[in-house]
C-alpha positions as CSV (number, residue, x, y, z in Angstrom):
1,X,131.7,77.9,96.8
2,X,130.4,76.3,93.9
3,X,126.6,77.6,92.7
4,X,123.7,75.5,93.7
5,X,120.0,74.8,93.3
6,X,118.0,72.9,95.9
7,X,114.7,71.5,97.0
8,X,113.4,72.3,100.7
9,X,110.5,70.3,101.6
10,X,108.8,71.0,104.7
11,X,108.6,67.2,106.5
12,X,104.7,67.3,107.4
13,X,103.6,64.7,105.2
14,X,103.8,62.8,102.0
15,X,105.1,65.0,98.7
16,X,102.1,65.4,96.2
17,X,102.1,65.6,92.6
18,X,102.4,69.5,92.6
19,X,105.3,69.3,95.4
20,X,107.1,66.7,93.0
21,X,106.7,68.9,90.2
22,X,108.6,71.9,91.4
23,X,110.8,69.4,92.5
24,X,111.3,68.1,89.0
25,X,111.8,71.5,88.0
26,X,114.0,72.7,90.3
27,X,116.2,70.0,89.7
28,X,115.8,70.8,85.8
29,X,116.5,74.8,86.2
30,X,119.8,73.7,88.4
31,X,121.2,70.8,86.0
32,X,120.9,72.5,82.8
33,X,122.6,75.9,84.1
34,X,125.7,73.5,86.3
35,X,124.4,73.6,89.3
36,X,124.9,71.5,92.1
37,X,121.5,70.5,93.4
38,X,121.2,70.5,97.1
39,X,118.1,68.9,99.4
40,X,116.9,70.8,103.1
41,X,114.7,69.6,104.7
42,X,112.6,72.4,106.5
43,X,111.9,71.3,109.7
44,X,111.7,73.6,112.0
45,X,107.9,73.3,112.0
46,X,106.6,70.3,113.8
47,X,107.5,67.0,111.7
48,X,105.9,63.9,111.1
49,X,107.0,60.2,112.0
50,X,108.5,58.7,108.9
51,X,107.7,61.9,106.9
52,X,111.2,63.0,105.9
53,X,111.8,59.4,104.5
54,X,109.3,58.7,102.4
55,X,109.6,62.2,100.9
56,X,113.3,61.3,100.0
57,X,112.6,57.7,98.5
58,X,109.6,59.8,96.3
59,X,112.2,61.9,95.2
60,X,114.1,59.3,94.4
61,X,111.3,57.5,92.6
62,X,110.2,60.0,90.3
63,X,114.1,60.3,89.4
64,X,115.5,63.2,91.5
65,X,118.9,63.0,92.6
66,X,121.0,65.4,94.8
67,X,124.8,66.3,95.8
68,X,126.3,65.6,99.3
69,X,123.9,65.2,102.5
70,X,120.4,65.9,103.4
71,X,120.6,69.3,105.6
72,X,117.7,69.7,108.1
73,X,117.1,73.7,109.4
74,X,116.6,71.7,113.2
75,X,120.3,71.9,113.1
76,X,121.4,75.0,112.3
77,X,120.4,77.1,114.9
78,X,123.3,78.6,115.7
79,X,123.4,79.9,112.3
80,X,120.0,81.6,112.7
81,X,121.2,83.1,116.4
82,X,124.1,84.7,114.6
83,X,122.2,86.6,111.9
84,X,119.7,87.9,114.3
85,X,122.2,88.9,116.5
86,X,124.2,90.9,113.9
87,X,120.5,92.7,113.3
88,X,120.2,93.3,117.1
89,X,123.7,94.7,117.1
90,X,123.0,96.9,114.4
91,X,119.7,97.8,116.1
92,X,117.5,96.5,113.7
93,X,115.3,94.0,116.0
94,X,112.8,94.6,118.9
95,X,110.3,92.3,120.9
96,X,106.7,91.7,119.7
97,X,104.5,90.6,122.3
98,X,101.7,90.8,119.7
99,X,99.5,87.5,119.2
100,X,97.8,86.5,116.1
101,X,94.5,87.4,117.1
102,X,95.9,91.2,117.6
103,X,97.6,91.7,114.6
104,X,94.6,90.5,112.0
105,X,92.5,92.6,114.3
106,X,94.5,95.8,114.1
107,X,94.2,98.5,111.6
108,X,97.0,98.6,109.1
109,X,98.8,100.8,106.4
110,X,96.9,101.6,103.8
111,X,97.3,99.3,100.6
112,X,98.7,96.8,103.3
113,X,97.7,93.3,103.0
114,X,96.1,91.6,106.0
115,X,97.8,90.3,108.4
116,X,100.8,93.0,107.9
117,X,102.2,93.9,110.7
118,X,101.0,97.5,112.0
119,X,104.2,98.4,114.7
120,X,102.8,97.8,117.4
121,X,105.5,97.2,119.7
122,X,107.9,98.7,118.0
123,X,108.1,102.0,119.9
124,X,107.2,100.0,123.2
125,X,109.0,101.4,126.2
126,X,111.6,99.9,128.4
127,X,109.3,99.6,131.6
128,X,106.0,98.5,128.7
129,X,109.0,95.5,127.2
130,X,109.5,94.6,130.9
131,X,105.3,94.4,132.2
132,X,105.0,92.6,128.8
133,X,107.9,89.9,129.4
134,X,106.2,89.1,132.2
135,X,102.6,88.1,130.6
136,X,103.7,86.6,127.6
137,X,106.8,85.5,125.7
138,X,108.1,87.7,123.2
139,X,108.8,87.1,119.6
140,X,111.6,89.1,117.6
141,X,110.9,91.4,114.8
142,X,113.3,92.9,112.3
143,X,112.4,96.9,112.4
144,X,112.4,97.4,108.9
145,X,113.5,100.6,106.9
146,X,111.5,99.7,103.5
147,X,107.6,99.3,103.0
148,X,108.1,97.9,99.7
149,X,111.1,96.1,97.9
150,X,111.8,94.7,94.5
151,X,112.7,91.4,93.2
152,X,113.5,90.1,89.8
153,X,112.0,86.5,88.7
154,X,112.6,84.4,85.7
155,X,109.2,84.0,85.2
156,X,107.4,86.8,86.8
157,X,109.4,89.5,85.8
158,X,109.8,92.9,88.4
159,X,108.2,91.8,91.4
160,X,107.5,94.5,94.1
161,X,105.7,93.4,97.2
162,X,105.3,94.6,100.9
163,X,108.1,94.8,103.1
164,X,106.8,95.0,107.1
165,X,108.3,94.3,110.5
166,X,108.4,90.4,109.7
167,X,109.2,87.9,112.8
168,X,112.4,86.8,112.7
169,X,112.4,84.4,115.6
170,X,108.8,83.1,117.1
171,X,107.9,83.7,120.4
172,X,108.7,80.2,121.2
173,X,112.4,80.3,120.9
174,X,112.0,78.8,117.2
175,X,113.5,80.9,114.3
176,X,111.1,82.2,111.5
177,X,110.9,80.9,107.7
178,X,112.0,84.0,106.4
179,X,114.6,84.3,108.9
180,X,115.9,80.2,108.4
181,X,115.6,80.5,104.3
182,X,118.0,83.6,103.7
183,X,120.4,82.3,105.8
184,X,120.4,78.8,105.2
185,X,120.5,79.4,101.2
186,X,123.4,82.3,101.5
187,X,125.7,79.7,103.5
188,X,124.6,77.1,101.2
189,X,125.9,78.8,98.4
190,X,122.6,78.6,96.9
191,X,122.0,81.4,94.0
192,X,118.8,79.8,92.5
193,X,115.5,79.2,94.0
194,X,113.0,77.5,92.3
195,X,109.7,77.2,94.1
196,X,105.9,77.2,93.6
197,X,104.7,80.8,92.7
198,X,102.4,81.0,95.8
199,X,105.8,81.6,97.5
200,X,106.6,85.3,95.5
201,X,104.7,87.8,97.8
202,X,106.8,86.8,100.6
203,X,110.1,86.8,98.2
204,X,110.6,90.7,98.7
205,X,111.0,90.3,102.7
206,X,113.6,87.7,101.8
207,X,115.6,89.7,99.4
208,X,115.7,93.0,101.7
209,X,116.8,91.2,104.5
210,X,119.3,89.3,102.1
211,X,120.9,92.9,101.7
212,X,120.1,94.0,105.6
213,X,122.9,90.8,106.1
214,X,124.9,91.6,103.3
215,X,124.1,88.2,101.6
216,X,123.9,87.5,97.9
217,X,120.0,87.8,96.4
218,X,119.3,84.8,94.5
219,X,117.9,84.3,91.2
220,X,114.6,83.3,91.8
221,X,112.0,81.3,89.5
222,X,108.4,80.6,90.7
223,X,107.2,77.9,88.6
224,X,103.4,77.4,88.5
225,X,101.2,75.3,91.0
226,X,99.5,72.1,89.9
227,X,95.7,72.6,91.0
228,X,92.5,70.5,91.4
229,X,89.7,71.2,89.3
230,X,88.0,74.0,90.7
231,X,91.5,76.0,90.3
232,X,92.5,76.0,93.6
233,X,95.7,74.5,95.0
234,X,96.2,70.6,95.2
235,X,96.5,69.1,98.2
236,X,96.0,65.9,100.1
237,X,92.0,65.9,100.5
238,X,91.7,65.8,96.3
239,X,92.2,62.2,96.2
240,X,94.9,60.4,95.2
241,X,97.4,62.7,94.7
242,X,100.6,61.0,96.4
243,X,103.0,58.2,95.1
244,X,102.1,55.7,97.7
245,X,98.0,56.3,96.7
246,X,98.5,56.5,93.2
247,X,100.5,53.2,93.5
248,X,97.4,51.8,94.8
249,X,95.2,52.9,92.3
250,X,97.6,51.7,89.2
251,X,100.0,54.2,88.7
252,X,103.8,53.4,89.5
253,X,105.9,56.1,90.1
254,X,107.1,56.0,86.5
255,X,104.2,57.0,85.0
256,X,103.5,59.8,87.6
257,X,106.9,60.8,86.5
258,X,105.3,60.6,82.7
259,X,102.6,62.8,83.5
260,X,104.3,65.4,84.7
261,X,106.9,65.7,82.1
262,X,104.3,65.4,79.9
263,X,102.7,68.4,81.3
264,X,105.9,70.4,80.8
265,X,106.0,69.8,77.3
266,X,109.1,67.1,77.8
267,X,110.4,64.2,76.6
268,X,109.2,61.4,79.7
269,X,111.5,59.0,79.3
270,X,113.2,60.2,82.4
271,X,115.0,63.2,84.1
272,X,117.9,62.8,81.8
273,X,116.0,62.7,78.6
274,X,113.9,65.7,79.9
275,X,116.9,68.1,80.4
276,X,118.5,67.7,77.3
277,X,115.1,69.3,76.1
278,X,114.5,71.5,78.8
279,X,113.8,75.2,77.7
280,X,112.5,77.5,80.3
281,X,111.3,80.0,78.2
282,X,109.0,77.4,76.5
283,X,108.2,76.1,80.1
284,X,104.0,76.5,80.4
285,X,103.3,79.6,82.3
286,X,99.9,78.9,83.8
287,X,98.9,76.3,86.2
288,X,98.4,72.6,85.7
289,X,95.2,71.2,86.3
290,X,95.4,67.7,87.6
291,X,93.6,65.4,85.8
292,X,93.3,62.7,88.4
293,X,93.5,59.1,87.9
């Protein structure tokens, strides 16, 4: 299978100027190294009306192109069903009946970061797993071997981060991100993942369950975030930050395309004229402060 790049929106909303961005970039890191560049639309999460199309025709306005058809994780479940079965054959899952309030309220590891999970239904009985089956619906956990695991990132560096019992499928039948994204990139043939770097600490659970499944590791790239500001992340509330409300406010989707080449030290002409410049070591390795309009 030939190598591939992609872009994996989450259908919630309208793409803002930092989602198209990493877009642009991903797009950038996958055409200069001959990569296909693939689109999947991450869906498993509740969607918005009309969301999914807008997000492709501001993909396609700001000049980003892809190869073959849109994928949506809604349906690939059978996918997901095999590689957590392979775990549960292998005896590497067991039931969580855990809820959210529990696990932020129980102690954890030491050095942990909050919201790890502490195990505490991973040594449950068979007669406990039975009383609890009946109270609430349970979730599916991988029972993990490794605290901590190691990733490699083309602009990070070594990477080590925590490595707990993460959900693989949610207690309401649905299967979990970290679950969805290994999978859906190994059959893919995706071996690059470019994404915004608020995505790395949950990079190491990916990767060890990568080689739990005996799927490739990508090479990963997390590119910085575009941020209001007062440093913190850009998002909807900061004003016009979206094609369609930057349209109103004068600026056509060619010039939002401008600005962030611009900010990548490019030629903005267009996509095209951008990659035969693009350099990643010279990329900018801190975030981008939106200037607003």
């Amino acid at each position: 299978m030939t190598s591939a790049g992609r872009f994996a929106p989450s259908p919630s909303g309208e793409l803002h100027v930092g989602n198209l961005r990493t877009a642009m970039l991903a797009w950038l890191f996958a055409r200069s190294t001959g990569r296909r560049f693939l689109l999947r639309v991450e869906d498993l999460d509740r969607a918005r009306a009309g969301a999914e199309e807008q997000q492709l025709r501001d993909l396609a306005a700001v000049g980003v192109s892809w190869d073959g058809d849109v994928v949506r994780q809604t349906d690939r479940e059978p996918l997901y069903t095999a590689a957590i079965g392979r775990l549960a054959a292998a005896g590497l899952t067991y039931e969580c009946f855990c809820t959210r309030r529990e696990i932020q309220e129980a102690p954890s590891a030491p050095h942990a970061p909050q919201g790890a999970y502490p195990g505490t239904c991973r040594r449950l009985s068979t007669a406990e797993v039975e009383f609890r089956r009946s109270v609430r619906p349970a979730a599916v956990r991988l029972r993990s071997s490794a605290s901590e695991w190691t990733v490699q990132d083309a602009m990070h560096g070594t990477f080590t981060g925590v490595v707990d019992d993460f959900v693989l499928r949610r207690n309401d039948g649905v299967a979990a991100y970290n679950l969805a994204v290994v999978v859906d990139d190994a059959e893919q043939g995706i071996d690059q993942v470019v994404r915004g770097d608020d995505l790395l600490p949950s990079t190491p659970r990916q990767a060890y369950l990568a080689s739990l499944l005996n799927m490739p590791v990508p090479e990963y790239v997390h590119v910085p975030l575009v941020v209001n500001a007062d440093g913190a992340r850009l998002a909807k509330r900061d004003g016009a930050v979206t094609l369609r409300d930057l349209a109103a406010v004068g600026m056509p989707a060619d010039a939002v395309r401008r600005m962030i080449l611009d900010s990548l030290d490019l030629p903005a002409d267009s996509l095209e004229a951008a990659l035969g410049a693009f350099d990643p070591a010279a990329l900018p390795r801190g975030p981008w402060v939106w200037p607003g309009v």
